[in-house]
C-alpha positions as CSV (number, residue, x, y, z in Angstrom):
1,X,-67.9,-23.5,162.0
2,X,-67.5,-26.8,160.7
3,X,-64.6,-28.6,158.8
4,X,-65.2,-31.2,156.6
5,X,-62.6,-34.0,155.9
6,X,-62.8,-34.4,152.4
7,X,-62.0,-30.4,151.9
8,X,-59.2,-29.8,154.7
9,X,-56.7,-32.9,155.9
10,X,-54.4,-32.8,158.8
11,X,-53.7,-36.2,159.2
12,X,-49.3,-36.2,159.6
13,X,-47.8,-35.8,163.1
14,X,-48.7,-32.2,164.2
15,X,-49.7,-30.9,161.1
16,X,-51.7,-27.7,160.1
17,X,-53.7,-27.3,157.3
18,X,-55.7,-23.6,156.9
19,X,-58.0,-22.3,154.0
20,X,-60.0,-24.8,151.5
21,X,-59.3,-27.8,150.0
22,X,-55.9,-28.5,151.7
23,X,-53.6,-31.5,152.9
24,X,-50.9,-31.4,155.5
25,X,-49.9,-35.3,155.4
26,X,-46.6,-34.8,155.9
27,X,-45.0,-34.9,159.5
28,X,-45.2,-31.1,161.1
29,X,-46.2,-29.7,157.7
30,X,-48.6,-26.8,157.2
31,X,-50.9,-26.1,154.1
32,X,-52.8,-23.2,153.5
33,X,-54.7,-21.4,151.0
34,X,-57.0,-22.9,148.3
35,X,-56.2,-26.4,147.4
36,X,-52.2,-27.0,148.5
37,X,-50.7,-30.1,149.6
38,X,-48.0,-30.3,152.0
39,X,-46.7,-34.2,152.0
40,X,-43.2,-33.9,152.7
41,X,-41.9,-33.4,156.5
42,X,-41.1,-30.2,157.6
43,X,-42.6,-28.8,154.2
44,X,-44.9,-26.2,153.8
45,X,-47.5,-25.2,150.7
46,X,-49.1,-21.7,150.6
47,X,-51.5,-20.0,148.0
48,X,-53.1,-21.9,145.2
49,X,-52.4,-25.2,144.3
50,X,-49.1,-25.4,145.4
51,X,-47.5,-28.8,146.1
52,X,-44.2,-29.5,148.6
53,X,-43.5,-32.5,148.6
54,X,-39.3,-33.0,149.4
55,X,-38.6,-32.7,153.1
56,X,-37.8,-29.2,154.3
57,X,-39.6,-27.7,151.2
58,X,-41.4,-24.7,150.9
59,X,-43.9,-23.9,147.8
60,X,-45.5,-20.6,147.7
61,X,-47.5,-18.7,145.0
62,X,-49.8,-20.1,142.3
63,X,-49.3,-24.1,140.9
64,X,-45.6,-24.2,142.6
65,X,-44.4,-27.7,143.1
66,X,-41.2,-28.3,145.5
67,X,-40.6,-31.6,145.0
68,X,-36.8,-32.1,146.0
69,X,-35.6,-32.3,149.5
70,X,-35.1,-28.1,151.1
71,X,-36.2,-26.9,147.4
72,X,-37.8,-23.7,147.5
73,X,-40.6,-23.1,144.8
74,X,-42.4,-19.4,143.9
């Protein structure tokens, strides 16, 4: 198996990304799913494009954007 840069990014500080299409650029964040981007610290985006992007914040579902600081989105 093969992963290919321009479809899965895990470029921030111990940071996961899982699934297709997804970017963990955020210090210890995590994405995973189909096309989610996690580029706060400590955030985390799962399902379908879902974006977190506040520190601490957690997106999950389908086109869920937490964008504040320890927002939760579903």
């Amino acid at each position: 198996m093969s992963r290919s840069a321009a479809t899965q990014v895990a470029s921030g500080a111990s940071s996961t990304a899982m699934g297709q299409s997804n970017t963990a650029s955020g210090p210890r964040a995590t994405a995973m799913g189909d096309s989610n981007t996690a580029s706060g610290s400590y955030s985390f985006a799962m399902g379908l494009s879902s974006t977190s992007s506040g520190i601490a914040s957690v997106a999950m579902g389908q086109s869920c954007n937490a964008n504040s600081n320890r927002s939760v989105a579903t």
